[in-house]
N, C-alpha and C positions, 0 to 999 in steps of 0.2 A: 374768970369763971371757967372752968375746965368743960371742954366740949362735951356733949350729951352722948348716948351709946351710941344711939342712930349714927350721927355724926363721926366718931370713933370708927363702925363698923363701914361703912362709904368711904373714908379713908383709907383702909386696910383692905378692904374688897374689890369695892366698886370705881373710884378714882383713880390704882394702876392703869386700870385699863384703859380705862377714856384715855388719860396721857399716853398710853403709849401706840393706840390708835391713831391719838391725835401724829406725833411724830413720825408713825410708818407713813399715813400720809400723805405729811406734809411736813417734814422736820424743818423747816425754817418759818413757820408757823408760831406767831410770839402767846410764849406761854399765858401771857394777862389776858390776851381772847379770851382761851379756855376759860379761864378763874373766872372773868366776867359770866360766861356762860353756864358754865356750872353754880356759879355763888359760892366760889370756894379763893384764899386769898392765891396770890400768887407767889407766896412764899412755902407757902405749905404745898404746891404743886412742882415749884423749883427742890423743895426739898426730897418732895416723892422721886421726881425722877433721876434726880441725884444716886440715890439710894439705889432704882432700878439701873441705872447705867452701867452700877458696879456690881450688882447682881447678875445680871443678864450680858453681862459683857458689851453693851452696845455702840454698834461703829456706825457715824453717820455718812450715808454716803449716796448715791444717784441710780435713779433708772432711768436709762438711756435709752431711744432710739437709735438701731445701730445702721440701719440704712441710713437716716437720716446724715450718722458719720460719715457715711460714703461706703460702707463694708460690707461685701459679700454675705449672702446668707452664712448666721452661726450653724454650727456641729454639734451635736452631742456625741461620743464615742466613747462607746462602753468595750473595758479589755476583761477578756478572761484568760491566765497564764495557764500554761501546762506546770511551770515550776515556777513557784514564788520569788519572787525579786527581793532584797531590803527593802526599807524604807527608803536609807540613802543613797538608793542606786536611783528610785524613783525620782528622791527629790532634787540629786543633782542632774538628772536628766529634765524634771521637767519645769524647776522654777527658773529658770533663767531659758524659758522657752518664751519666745516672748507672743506666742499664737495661745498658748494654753492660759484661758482665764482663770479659770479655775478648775483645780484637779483634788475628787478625793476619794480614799483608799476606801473599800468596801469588801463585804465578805456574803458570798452567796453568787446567786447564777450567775456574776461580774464580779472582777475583782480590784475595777478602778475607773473611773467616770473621770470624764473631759471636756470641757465647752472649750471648744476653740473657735476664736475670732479673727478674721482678719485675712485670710488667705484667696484667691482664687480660686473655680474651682480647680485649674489647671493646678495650681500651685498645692491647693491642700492632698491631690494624688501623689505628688512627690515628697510631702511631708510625711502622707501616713506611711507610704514605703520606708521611709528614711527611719519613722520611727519603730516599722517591724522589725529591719534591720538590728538598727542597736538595741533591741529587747530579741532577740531571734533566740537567742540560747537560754530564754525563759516561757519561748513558743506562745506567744499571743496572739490571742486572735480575736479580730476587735469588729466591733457594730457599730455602724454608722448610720445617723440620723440629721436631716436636715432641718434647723427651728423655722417654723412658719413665723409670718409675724407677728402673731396676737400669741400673747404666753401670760397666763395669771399670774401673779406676781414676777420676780426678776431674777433674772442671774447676775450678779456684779463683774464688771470688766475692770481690769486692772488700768489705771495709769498711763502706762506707757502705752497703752495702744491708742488712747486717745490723744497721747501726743505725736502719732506716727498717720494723725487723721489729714486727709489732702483736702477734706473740705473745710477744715477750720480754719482761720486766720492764725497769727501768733498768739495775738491779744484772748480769742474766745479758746486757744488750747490752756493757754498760763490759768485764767479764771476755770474753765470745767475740770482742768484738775486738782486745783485747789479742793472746790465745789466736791469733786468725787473722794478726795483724800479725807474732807472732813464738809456732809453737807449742812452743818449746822454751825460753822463760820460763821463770828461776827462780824460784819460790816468792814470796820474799824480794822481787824485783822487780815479779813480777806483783801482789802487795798494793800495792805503790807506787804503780805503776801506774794501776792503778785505785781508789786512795783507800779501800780494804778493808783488815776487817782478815785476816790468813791464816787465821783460821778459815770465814768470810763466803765468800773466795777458794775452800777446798777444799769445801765446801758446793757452790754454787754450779756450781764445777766436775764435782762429781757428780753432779749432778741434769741439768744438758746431757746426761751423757752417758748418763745411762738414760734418756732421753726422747728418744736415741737424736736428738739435732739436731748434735754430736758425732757424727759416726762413726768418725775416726779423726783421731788426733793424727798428721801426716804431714809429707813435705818434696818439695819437685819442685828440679830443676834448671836453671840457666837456660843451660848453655853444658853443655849432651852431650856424650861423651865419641864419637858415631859423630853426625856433620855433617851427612847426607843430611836434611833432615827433611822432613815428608811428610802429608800427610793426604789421604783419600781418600773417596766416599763409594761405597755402592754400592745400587743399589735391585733387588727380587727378582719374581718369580711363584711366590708360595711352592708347594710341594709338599707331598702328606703326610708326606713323612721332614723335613722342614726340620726337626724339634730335633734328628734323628738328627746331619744335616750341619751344623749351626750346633756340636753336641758335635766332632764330625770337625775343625771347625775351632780351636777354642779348644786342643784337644790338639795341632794342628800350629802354633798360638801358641805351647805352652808348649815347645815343644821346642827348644829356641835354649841358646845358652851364655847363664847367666847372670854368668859372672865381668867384668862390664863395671858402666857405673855408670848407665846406662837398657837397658830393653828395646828388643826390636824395634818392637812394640806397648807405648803406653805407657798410650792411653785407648781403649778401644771401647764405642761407645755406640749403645745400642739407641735407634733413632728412628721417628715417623711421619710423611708427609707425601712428601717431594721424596725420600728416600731413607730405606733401611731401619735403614741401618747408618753409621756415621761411622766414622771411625779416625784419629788422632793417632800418628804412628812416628817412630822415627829407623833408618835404618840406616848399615851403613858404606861403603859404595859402590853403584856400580849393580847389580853383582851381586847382593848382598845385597836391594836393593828387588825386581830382578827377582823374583828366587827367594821371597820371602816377602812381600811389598807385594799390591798389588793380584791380580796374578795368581795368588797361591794362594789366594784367596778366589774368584777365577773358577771355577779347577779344581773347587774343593769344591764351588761350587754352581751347576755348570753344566746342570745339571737346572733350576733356577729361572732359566735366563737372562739373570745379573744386567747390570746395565748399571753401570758403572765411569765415574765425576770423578777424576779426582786433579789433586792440586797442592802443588807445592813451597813449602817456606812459608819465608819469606824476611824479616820483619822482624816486629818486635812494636808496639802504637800503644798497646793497654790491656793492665793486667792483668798474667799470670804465663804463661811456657812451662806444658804441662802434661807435662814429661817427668820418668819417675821408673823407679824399678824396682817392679813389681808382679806376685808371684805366679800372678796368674790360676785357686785354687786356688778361690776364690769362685765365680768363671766357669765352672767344671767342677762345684761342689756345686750349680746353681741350674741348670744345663743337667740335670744326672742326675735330680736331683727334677722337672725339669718345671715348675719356679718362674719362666724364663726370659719364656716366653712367653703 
């Protein structure tokens, strides 16, 4: 008997999204929950996402705590050049950097954004020297931001830095890489994998994750379903009320349709240094940037003066998009208790 329209239209609608909620997550999360919980089969939910994987481009992979790694506060650093570089002047300089997780090209008050992991601080002054140096006859001049530790959704770290971790064993670097290469590994492979046997494997795998270097088994997207994308920063004069207004804002974050397959806001991340605040967005037009991009973040805290970067971000050289869909429900418990700041 061919499904009813209802039915038809919750497939087509409403059911992307749950799945792919379900996966940002918790991508190692067995999809027959869901079907059970929706009343939907688990073949017709393996098939949705199927579908989406190859739509949305989607990589499974990890959010990490990086203290928990053993690593120095992360960077954000934003370059703005006097003269434009190529692209493969960029990308031979910076994908075989093994500090830069990821790096992507943009156009506006920045002309290239940086999370760098791993360095000292002693050690990261001699890196960004080193890296003014060999960009010098493109006269850059760069912003530096230190990530606090609470950041709405994630920024992905590459591989190799997690293999260069002093606090992991051999055993939990072979397993978190695998895990970060692909976190939605079956069982059965991920022994393979990594030369384990599956008991070794889920061992291992539990203990990452109460020692909380694991946060969350997750996925990002590399081709968004809304084009604009976007990052901005913004730096403040904070006020007495700023948790009030930073709560003000995170609630007019969450207020968007979420039946799409990224948020408007996809990573917001507390910082110090060159600016307060960072943001990673997609939206769907200028409209949409207008109305919820930088300038509702003005509006909110225009009592603190803020001063606004933005830039269009226009190619990738390292690393992974960080676009996904997330909640924000963390962002709202950590701002109410006063844990934020």
């Amino acid at each position: 008997m061919p499904a009813s329209k209802e039915i038809q239209e919750y497939v087509e609608k409403e059911l992307p999204y749950k799945i792919l909620m379900h996966i940002y997550e918790d991508s190692r999360a067995p999809l027959r929950e869901l079907g059970r919980e929706l009343g939907i089969s688990h073949h017709t939910i393996s098939k949705v996402l199927h579908e989406y994987e190859k739509k949305y481009d989607i990589r499974y992979t990890l959010d990490l705590d990086l203290h928990a790694l053993g690593f120095y506060t992360a960077k954000l650093v934003t370059i703005k050049f006097g003269v434009t570089p190529s692209i493969d002047i960029l990308r031979n300089k910076l994908q075989g950097d093994f500090f830069v997780q990821d790096a992507y090209l943009s156009s506006g008050d920045f002309d290239l954004i940086l999370y760098v992991v791993g360095l000292t601080p002693e050690d990261f002054v001699k890196w960004q020297f080193k890296l003014r140096i060999d960009l010098s006859e493109y006269k850059p001049k760069l912003s530096v931001s230190d990530v606090n530790m609470y950041m709405d959704g994630f920024l992905p770290v590459r591989s190799e830095l997690i293999s260069s971790s002093e606090a992991l064993s051999t055993i939990d670097k072979r397993v978190l890489v695998a895990l970060n290469d692909n976190s939605r590994i079956k069982m059965k492979e991920l022994a393979k994998t990594t030369r384990l046997s599956p008991t070794s494997v889920f061992y291992t795998m539990n203990k990452l994750k109460e020692k909380g270097i694991i946060k969350k088994y997750s996925a990002l997207t590399q081709n968004p379903d809304k084009r604009l994308l976007v990052a901005y920063t913004f730096g403040l004069t904070p006020v007495k009320e700023h948790n009030s207004l930073s709560l003000n804002l995170s609630k007019a974050i969450i207020a968007e349709n979420y039946h799409e397959a990224t948020n408007d806001y996809c990573v917001a991340v507390n910082t110090n240094g060159a600016a307060d605040t960072f943001c990673f967005c997609t939206f769907k037009d200028g409209e949409a940037l207008s109305k919820r991009g930088p300038n509702l973040a003005q509006a909110i805290y225009r009592k603190e003066e803020p001063i606004t970067n933005q830039a269009l971000l226009t190619g990738l050289i390292a690393g992974l998009w960080p676009f996904h869909l997330e909640s924000h429900r963390k962002h709202l418990e950590y701002l109410e208790k006063g844990k934020l700041l």
